[in-house]
PDB file as gemmi writes it, atoms N, CA and C in Angstrom:
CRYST1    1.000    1.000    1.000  90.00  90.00  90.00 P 1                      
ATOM      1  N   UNK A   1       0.377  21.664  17.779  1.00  0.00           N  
ATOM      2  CA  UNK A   1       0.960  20.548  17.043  1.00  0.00           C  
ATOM      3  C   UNK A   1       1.924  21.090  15.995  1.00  0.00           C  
ATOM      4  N   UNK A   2       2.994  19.977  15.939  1.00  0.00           N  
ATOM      5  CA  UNK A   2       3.813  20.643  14.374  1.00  0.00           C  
ATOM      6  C   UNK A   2       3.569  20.243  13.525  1.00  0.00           C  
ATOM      7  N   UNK A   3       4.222  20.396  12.414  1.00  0.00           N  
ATOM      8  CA  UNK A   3       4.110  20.551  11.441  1.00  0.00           C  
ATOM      9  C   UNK A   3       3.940  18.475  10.887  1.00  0.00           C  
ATOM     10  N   UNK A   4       5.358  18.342  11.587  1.00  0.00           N  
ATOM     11  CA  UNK A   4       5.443  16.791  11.341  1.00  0.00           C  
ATOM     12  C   UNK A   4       4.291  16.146  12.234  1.00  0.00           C  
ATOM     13  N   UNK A   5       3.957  16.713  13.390  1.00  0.00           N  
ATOM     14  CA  UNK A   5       2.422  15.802  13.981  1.00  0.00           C  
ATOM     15  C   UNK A   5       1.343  15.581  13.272  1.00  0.00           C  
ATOM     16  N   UNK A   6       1.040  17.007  12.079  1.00  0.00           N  
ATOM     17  CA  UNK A   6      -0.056  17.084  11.378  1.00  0.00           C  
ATOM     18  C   UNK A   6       0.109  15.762  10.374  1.00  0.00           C  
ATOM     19  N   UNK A   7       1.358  16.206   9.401  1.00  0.00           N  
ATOM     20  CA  UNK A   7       1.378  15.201   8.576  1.00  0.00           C  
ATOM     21  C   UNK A   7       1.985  13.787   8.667  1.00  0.00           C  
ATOM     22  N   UNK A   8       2.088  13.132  10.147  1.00  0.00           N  
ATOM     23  CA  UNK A   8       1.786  11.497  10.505  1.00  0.00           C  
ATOM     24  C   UNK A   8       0.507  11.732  10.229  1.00  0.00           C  
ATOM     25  N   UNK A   9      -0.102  12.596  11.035  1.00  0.00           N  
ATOM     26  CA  UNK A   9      -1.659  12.148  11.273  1.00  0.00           C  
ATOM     27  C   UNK A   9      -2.348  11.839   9.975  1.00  0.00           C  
ATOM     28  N   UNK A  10      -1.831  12.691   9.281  1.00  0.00           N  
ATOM     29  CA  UNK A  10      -2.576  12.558   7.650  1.00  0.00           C  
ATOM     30  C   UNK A  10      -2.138  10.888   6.946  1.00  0.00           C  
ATOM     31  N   UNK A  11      -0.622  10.780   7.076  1.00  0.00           N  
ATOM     32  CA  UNK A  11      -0.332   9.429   6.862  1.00  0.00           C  
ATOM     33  C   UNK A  11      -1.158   8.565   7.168  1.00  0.00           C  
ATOM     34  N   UNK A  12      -1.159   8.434   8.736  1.00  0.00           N  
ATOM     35  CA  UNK A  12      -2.002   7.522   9.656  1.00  0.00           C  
ATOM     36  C   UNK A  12      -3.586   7.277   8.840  1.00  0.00           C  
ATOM     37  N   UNK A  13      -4.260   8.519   8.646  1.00  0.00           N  
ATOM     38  CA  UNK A  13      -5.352   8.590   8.297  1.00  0.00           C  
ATOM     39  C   UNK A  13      -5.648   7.841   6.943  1.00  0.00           C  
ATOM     40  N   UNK A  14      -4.821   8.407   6.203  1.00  0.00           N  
ATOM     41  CA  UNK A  14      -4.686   7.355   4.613  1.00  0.00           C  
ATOM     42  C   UNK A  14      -4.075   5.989   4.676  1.00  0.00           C  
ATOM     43  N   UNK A  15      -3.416   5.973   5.461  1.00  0.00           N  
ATOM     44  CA  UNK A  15      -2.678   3.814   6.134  1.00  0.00           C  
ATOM     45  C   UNK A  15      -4.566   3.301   6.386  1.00  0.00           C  
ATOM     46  N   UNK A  16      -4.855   3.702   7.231  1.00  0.00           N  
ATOM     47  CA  UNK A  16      -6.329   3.328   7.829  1.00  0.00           C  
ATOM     48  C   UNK A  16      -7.452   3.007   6.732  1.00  0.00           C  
ATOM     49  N   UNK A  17      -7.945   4.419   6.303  1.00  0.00           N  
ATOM     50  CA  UNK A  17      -8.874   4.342   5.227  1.00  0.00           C  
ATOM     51  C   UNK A  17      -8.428   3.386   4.007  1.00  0.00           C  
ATOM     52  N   UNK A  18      -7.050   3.466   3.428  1.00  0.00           N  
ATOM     53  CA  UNK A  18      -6.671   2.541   2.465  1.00  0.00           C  
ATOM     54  C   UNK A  18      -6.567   0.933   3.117  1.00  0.00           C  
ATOM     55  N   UNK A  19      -6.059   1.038   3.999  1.00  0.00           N  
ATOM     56  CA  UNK A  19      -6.528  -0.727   4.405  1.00  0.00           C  
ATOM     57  C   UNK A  19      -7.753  -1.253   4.484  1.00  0.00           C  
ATOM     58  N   UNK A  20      -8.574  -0.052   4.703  1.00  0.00           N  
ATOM     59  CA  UNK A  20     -10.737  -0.739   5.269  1.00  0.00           C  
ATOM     60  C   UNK A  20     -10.960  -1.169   3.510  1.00  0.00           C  
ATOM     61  N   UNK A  21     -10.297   0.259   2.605  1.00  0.00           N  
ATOM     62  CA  UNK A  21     -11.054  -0.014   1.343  1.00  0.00           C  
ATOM     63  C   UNK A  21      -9.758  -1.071   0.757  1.00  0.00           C  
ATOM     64  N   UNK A  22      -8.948  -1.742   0.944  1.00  0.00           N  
ATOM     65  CA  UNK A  22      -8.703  -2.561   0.703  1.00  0.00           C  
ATOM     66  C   UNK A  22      -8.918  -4.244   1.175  1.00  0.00           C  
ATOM     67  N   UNK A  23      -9.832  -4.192   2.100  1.00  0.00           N  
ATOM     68  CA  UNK A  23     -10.173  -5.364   2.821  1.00  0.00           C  
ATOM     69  C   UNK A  23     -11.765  -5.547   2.411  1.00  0.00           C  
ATOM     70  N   UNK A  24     -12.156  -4.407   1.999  1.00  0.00           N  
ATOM     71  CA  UNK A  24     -13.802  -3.797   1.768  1.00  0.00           C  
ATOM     72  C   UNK A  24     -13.908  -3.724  -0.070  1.00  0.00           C  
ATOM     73  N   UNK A  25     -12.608  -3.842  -0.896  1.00  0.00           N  
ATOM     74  CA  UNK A  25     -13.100  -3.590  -2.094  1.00  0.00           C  
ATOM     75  C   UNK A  25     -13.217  -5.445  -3.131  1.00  0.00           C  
ATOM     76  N   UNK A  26     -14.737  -4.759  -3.786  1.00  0.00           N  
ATOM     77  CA  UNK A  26     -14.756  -6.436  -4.477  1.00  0.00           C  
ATOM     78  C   UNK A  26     -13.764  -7.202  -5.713  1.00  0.00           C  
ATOM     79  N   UNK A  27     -13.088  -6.162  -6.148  1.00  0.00           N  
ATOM     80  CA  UNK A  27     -12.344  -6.319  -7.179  1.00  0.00           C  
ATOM     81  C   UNK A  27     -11.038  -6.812  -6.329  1.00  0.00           C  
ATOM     82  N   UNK A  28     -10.127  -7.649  -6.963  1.00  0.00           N  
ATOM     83  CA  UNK A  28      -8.772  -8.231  -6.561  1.00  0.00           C  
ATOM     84  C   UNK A  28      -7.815  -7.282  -6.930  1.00  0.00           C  
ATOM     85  N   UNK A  29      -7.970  -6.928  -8.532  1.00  0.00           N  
ATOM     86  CA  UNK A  29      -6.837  -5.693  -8.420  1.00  0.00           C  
ATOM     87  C   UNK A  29      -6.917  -4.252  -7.771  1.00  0.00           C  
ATOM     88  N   UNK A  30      -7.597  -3.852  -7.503  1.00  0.00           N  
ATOM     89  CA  UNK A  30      -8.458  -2.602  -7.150  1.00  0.00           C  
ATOM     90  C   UNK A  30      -8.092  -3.147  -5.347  1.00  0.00           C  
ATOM     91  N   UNK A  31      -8.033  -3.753  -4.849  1.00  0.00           N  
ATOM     92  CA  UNK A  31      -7.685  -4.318  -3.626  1.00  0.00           C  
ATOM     93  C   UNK A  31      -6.113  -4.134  -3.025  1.00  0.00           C  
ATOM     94  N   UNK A  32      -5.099  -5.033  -4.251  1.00  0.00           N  
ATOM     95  CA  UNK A  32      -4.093  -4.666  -4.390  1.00  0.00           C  
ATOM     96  C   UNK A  32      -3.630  -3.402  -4.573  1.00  0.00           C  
ATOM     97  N   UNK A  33      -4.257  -2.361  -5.513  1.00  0.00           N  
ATOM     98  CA  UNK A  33      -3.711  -1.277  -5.695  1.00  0.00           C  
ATOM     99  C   UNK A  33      -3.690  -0.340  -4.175  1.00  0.00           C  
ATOM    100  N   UNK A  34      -5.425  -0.379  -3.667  1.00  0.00           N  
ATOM    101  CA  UNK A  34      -5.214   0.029  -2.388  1.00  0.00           C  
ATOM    102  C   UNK A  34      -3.960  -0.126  -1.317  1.00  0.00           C  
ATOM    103  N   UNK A  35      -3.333  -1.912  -1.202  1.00  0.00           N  
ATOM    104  CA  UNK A  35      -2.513  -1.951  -0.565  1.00  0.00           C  
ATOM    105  C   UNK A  35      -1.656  -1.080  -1.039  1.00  0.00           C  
ATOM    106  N   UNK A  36      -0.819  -1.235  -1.980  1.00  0.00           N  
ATOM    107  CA  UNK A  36       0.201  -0.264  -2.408  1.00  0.00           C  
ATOM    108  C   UNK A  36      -0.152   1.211  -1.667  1.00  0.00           C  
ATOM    109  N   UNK A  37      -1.054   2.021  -1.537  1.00  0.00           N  
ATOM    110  CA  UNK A  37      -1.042   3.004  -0.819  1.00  0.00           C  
ATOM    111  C   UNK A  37      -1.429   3.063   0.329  1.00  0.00           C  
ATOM    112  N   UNK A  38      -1.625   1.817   1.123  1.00  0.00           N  
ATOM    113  CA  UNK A  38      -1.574   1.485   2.280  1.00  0.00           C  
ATOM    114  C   UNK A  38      -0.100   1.230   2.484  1.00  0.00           C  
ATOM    115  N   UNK A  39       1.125   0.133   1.741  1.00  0.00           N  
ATOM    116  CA  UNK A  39       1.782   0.218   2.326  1.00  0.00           C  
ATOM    117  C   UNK A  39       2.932   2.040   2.217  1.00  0.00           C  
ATOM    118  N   UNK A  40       2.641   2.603   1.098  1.00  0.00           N  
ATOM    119  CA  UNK A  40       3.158   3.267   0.727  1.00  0.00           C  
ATOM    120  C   UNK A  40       3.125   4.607   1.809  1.00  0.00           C  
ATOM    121  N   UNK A  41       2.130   5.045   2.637  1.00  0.00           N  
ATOM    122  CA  UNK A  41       1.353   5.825   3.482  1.00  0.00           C  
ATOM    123  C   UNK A  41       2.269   5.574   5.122  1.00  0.00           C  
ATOM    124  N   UNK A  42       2.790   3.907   4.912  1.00  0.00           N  
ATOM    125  CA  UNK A  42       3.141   3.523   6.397  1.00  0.00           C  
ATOM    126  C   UNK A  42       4.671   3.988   6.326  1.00  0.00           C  
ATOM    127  N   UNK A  43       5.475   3.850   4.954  1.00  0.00           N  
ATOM    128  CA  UNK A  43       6.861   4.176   4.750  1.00  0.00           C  
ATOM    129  C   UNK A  43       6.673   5.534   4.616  1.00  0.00           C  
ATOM    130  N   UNK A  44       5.471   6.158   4.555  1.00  0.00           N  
ATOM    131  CA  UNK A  44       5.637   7.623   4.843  1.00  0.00           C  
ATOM    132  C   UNK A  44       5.790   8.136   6.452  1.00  0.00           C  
ATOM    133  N   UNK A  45       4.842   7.331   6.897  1.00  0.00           N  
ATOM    134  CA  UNK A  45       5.089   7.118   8.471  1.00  0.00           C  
ATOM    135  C   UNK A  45       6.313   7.040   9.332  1.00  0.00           C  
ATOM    136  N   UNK A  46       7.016   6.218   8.481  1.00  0.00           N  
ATOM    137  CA  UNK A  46       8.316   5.574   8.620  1.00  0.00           C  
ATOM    138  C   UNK A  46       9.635   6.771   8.681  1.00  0.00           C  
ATOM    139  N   UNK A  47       9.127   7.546   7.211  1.00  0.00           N  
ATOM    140  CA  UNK A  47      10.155   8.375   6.935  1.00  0.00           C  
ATOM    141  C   UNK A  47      10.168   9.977   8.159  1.00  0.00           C  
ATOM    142  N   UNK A  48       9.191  10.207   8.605  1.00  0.00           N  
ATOM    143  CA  UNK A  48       8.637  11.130   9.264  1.00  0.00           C  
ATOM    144  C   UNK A  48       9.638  10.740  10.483  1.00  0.00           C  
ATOM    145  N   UNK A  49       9.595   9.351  11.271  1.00  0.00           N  
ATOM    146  CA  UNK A  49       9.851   9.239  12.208  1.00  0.00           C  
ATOM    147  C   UNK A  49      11.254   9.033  12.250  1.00  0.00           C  
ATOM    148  N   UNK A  50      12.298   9.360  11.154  1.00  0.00           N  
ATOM    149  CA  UNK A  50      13.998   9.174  11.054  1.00  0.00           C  
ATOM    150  C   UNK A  50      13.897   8.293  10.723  1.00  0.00           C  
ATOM    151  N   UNK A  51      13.233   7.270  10.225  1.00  0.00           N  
ATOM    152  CA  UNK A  51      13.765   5.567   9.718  1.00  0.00           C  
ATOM    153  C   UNK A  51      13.971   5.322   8.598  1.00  0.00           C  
ATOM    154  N   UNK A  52      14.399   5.901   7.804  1.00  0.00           N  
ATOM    155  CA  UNK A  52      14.465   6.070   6.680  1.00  0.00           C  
ATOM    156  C   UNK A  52      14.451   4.859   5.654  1.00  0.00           C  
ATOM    157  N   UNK A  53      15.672   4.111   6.072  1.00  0.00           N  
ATOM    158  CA  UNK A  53      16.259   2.728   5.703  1.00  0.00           C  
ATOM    159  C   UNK A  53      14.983   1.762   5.828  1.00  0.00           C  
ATOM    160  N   UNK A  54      14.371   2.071   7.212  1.00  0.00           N  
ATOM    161  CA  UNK A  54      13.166   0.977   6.810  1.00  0.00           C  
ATOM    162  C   UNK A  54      11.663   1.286   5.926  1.00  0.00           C  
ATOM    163  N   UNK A  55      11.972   2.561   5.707  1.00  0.00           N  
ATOM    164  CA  UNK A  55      10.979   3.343   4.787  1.00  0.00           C  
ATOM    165  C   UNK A  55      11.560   2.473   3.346  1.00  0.00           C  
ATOM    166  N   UNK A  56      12.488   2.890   3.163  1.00  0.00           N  
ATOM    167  CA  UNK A  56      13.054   2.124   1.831  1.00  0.00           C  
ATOM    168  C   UNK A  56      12.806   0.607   1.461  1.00  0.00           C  
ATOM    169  N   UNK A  57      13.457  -0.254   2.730  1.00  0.00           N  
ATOM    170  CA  UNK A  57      13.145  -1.332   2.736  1.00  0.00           C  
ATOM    171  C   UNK A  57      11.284  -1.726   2.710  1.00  0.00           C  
ATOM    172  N   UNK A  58      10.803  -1.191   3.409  1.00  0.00           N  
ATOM    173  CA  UNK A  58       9.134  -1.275   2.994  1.00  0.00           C  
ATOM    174  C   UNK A  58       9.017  -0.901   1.370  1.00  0.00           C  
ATOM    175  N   UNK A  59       9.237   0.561   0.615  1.00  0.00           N  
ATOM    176  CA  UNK A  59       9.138   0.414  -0.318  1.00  0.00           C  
ATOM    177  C   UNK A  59       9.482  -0.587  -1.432  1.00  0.00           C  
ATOM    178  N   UNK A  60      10.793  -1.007  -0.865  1.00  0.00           N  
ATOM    179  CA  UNK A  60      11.448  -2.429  -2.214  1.00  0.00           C  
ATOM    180  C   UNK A  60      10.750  -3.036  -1.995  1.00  0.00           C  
ATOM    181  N   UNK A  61      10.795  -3.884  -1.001  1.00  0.00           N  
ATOM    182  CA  UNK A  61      10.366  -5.360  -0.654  1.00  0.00           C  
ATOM    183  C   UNK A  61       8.758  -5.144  -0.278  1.00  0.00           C  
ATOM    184  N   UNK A  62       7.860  -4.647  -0.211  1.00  0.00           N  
ATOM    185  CA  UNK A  62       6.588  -4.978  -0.122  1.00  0.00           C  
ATOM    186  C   UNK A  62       5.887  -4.116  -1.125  1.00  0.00           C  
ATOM    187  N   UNK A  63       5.897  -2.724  -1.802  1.00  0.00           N  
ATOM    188  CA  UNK A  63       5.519  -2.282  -2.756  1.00  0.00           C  
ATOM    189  C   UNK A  63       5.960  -2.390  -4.007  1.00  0.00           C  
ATOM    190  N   UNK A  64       7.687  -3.022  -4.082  1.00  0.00           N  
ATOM    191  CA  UNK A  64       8.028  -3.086  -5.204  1.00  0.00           C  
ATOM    192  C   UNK A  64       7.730  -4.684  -5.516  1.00  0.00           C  
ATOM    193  N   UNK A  65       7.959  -5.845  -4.837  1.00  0.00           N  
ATOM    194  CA  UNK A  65       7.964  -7.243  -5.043  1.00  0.00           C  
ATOM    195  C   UNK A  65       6.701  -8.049  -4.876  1.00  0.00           C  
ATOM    196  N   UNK A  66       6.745  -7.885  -3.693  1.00  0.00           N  
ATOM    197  CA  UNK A  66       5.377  -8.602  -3.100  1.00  0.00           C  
ATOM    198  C   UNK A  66       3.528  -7.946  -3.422  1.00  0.00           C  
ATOM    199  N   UNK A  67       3.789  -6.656  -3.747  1.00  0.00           N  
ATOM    200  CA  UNK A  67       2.362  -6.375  -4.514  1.00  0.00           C  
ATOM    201  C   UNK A  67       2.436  -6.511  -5.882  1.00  0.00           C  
ATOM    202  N   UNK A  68       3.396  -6.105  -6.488  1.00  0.00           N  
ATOM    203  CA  UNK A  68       3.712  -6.815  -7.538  1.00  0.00           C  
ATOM    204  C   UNK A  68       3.545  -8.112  -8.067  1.00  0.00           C  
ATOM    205  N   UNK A  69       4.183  -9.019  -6.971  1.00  0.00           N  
ATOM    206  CA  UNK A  69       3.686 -10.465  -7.490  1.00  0.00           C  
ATOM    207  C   UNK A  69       2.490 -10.704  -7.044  1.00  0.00           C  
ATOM    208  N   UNK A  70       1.379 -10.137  -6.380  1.00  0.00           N  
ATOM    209  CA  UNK A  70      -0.064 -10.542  -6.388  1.00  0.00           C  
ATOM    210  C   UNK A  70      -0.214  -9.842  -7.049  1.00  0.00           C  
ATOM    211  N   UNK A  71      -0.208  -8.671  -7.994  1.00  0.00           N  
ATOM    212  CA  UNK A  71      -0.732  -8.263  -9.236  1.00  0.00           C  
ATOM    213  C   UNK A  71      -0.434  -9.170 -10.182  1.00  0.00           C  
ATOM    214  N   UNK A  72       0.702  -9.701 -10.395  1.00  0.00           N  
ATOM    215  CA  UNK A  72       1.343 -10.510 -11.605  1.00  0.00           C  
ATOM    216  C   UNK A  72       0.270 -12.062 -11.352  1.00  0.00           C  
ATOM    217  N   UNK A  73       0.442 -12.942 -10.360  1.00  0.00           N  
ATOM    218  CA  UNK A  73      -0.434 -13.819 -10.001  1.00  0.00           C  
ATOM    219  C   UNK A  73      -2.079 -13.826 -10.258  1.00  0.00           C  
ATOM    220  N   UNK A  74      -2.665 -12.450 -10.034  1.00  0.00           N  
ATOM    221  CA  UNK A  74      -3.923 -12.306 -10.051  1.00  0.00           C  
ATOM    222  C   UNK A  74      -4.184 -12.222 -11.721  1.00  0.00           C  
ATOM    223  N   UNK A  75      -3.008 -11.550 -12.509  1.00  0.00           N  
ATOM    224  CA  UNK A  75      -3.554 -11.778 -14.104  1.00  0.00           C  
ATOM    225  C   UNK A  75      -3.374 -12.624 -14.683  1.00  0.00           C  
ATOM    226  N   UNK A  76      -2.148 -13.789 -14.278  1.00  0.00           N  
ATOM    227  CA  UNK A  76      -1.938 -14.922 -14.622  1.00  0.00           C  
ATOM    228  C   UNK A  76      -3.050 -16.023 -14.579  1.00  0.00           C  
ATOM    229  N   UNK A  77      -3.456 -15.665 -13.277  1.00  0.00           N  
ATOM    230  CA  UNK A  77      -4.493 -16.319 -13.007  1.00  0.00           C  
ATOM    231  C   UNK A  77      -5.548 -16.436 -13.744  1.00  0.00           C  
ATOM    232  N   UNK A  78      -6.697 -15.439 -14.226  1.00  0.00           N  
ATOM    233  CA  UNK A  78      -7.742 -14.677 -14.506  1.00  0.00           C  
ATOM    234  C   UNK A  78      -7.740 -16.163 -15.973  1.00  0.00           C  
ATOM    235  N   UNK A  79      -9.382 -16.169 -15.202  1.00  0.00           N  
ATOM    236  CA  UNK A  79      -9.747 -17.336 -16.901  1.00  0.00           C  
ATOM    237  C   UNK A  79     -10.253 -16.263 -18.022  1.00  0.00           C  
ATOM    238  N   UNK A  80      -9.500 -16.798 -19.092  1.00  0.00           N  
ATOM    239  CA  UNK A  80      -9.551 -16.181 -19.895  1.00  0.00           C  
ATOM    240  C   UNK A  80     -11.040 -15.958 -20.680  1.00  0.00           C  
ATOM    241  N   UNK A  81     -11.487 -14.655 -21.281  1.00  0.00           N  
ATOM    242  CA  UNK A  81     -12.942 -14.361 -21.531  1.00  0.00           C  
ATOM    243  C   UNK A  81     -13.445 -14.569 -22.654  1.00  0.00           C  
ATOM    244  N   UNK A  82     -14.956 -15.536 -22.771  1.00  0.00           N  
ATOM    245  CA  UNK A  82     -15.331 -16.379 -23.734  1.00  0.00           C  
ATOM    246  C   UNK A  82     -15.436 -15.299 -24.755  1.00  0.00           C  
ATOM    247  N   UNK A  83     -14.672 -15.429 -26.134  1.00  0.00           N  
ATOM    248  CA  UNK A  83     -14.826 -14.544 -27.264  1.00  0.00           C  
ATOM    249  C   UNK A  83     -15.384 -15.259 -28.733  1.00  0.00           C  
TER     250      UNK A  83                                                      
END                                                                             
């Protein structure tokens, strides 16, 4: 195997495990954060395989916006704690 077979596989391996513990964790932000290195792991995937542009585009638009706004949503949300 080369060099680049090893490290998809490692990608692959962290895309996987970060999606179970993001589908598997009880916390909402702690969930989200996982995604972020779920999606972050797949644009590594991405970049490995020459795609560069859509490595990028995964990074803007789903790690920079869209986990973002379920982080932003999930604290907006959150009832505030009896003090």
């Amino acid at each position: 195997m080369t060099a680049t077979e090893i490290l998809f596989l490692v990608f692959a391996v962290i895309a996987v495990g970060s999606a179970l513990l993001s589908m598997t964790s009880k916390q909402l932000v702690h969930s989200a954060l996982w995604l972020v290195v779920t999606l972050g792991a797949i644009a590594g995937c991405f970049v490995l395989m020459t795609a560069e542009f859509v490595a990028w585009v995964q990074v803007l638009v789903y790690v920079g916006s869209i986990v973002v706004l379920v982080i932003f949503a999930l604290m907006m949300t959150r009832q505030p704690a009896a003090g």
